[in-house]
N, C-alpha and C positions, 0 to 999 in steps of 0.2 A: 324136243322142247319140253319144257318144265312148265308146270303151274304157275298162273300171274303170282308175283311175289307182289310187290314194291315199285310205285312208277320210276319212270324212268328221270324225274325231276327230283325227285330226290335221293338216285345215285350221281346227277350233277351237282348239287348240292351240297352231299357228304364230300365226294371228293375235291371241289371247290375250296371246302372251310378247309379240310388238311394241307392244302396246298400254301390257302391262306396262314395258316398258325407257323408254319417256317420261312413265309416271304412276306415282310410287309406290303410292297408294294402291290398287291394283289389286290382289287377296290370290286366293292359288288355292288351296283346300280340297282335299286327298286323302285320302279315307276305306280306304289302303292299296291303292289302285285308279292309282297313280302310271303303273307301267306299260300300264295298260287304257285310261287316260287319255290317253297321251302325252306329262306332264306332264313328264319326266326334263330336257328342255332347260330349261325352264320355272325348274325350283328351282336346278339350274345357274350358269344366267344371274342372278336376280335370286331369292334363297334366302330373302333375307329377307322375300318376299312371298308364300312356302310355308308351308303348313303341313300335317303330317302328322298326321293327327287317329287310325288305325290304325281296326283293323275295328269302328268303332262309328261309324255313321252318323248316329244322335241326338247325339251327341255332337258329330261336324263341322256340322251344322244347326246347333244353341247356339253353337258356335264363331263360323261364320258373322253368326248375324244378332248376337250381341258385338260383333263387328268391323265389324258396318255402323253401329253406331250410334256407333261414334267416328269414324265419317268415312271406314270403306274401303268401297269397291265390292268386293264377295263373291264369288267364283266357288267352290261348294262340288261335286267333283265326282265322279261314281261310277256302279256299275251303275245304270239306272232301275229294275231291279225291286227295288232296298233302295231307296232313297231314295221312291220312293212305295207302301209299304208298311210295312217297318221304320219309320222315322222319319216317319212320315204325320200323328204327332200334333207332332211339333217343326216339321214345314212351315208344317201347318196355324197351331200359335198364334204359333213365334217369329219366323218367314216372311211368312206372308199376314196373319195378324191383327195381329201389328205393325208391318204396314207395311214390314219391314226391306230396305234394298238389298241384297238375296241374289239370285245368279241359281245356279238348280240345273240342273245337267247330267248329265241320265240317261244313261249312256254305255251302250251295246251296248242297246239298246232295241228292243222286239218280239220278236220272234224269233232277234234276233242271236246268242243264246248256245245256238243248237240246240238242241245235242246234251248240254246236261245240265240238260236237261228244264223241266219248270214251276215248279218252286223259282226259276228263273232268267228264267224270262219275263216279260215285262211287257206285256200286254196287257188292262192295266185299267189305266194309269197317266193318259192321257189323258184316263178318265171321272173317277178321283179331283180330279185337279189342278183340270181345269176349272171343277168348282162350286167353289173358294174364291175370294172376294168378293178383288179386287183382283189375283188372279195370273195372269201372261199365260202363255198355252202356245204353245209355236212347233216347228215339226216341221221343219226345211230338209232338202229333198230329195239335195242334192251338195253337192262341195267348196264352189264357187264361195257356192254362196247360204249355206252354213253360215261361212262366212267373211265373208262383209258381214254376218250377222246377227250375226254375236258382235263384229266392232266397234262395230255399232248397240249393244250391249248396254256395252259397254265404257264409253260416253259417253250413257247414259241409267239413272234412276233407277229404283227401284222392282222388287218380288219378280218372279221369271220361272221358269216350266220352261222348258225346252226339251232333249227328247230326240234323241238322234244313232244311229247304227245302228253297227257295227261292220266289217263289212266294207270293200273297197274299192267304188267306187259308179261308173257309168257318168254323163258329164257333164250333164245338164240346159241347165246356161248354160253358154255358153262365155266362155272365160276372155277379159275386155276388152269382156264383149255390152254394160254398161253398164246392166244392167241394175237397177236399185232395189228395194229389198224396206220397205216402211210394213208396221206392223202394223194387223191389221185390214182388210187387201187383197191380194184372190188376185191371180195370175200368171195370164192366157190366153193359154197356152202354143200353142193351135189353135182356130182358130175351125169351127163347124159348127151345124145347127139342127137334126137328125134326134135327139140327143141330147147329154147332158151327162156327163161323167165327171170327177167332183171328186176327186183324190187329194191325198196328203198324206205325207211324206217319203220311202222307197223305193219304196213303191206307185205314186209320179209315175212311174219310170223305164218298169213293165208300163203303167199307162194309154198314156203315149205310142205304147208300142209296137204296143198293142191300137186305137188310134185307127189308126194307118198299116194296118193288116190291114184292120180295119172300108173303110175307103177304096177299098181294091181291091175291097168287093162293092156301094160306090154307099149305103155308109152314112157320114155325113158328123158325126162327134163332136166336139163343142167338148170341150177338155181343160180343165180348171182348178187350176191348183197351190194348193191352200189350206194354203199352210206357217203362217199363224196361224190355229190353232185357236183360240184367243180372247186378244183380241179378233176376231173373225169376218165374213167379208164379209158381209153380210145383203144388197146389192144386188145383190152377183155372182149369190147364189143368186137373189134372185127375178128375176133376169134370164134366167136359165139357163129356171127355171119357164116364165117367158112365152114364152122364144124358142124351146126346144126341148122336143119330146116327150117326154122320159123323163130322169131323172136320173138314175145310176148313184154309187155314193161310193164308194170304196177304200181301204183301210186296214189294215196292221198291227194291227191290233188288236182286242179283243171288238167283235161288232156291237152290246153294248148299251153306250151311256155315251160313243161315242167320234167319230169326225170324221162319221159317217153319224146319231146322236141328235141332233146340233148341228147342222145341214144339214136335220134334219125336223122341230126344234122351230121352225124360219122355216118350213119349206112348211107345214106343216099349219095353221099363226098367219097367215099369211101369203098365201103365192101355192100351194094347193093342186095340185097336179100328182103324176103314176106316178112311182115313187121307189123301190131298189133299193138296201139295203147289202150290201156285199159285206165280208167280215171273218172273222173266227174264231168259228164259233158256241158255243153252250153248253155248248160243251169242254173237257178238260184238255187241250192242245198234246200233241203226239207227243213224244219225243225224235227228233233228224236235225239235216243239217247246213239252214244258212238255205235255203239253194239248195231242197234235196229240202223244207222248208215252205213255202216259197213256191209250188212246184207240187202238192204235196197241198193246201193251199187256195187254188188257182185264181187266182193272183197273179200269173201267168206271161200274155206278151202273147197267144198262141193263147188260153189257157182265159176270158181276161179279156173277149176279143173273142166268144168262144161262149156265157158268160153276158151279155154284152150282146145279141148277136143274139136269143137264147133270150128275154131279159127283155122286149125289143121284139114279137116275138111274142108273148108272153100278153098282150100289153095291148094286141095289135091294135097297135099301132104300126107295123110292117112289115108 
């Protein structure tokens, strides 16, 4: 992994506007969140494919799926904790249930927005999204992969989340690895059979780094990048089940509803195996910065590796 470069909202962003400058129909929603977004080149460049909808995010939703249905491809964009909660009912019917080509982007998502608190968090977004029938949810963990996933989105149809984090991110892929991303198929980022550690958008950068510690004590961790949440690898995991001891999930997010409930509605249906979420429990979030939440729950690569080791031991695993 590489040094935080550049968030990962504005490698959606750049490659949005280049998409934008050779397809008109390509429309980018700001629910007053222009600069949170990155979008400022964006309207710049090609203004008549902006729209500023202002603090009403039911309102940029309606807007949105309007303009999907004469023919634009929708990009409506904002914090995730409004957009799947505020407007949770204009997703739900003018979005998923009608099919519209809307793709929504939860910008500062998780934890991103600290320090002003739970009003601002989104750590239920991922449970809401994923039960409506037809909408895909996508987590990209760095620049690079959030950058080929929003061209993929760019030149494909149909309703989407896909949440982004805020800060600047340590690199994942490196830039030119050649790397592809299908929806509905993890990344094995490390192979190993003592156990499994499935993360999913910044929580990939800790697993990684909790896989290399694990290493030096002769524990050998398959990593798995599940940047679609749904559609969802269903093989990966029951591969993981067969091939190794223990699976561990990580995530930004509540432990109930979110990439660890979708990860055990296959093991338990499925390939029955020891299974650990790790996540935000039955909590309000603190207020702090991201950094200081992600080490109050255990997100950091030491803590990650000491709840794996830990987890391994109660289950007799180690």
């Amino acid at each position: 992994m590489s040094e935080p470069g550049f968030s990962s909202r504005h490698a959606f962003s750049s490659a949005l506007l280049a998409a934008a400058k050779v397809n008109g129909s390509i429309f980018a929603i700001s629910s007053d969140s222009k600069g949170s977004v990155t979008l400022d080149n964006f309207e710049k460049a090609v203004p008549k494919q902006f729209v500023e909808a202002g603090i009403a995010e039911q309102d940029a939703v309606g807007i949105a799926a309007g303009l999907s249905k004469s023919g634009k491809r929708v990009f409506v964009c904002g914090p995730a904790s409004f957009y799947s909660a505020r407007s949770l009912e204009q997703v739900k019917v003018d979005v998923a249930y009608a099919d519209s080509d809307v793709k929504i982007i939860g910008i500062s998502g998780g934890l991103s927005y600290g320090a002003l608190g739970s009003t601002h968090h989104s750590l239920h977004d991922l449970a809401v999204m994923r039960t409506f029938p037809g909408l895909s949810v996508f987590l990209p963990c760095d620049n690079y992969q959030t950058a080929a996933v929003t061209r993929y989105l760019t030149v494909s149809a149909g309703p989407v989340y896909m949440r982004l984090g805020r800060s600047p991110v340590e690199d994942v892929y490196a830039e030119g690895c050649g790397q592809s991303f299908a929806p509905g198929k993890a990344v094995a980022l490390r192979e190993g059979t003592d156990c499994t550690i499935i993360a999913a958008g910044e929580a990939v950068q800790g697993a990684l780094g909790a896989s290399l510690l694990l290493e030096k004590e002769g524990i050998k961790a398959r990593v798995l990048d599940f940047w679609s949440i749904k559609p969802i690898d269903r093989e990966a995991v029951a591969k993981a089940a067969r091939e190794t001891a223990m699976i561990f999930t990580v995530e930004e997010h509540s432990i109930y509803g979110g990439l660890g409930s979708a990860v055990a509605e296959i093991v338990v249906q499925d390939c029955p195996a020891p299974m650990k979420i790790i996540g935000v429990g039955d909590e309000w979030a603190p207020a702090g910065s991201p950094k200081e939440l992600f080490n109050y729950y255990g997100f950091t690569s030491d803590k990650l590796a000491a709840t794996i080791k830990a987890g391994l031991k109660a289950k007799g695993k180690r």
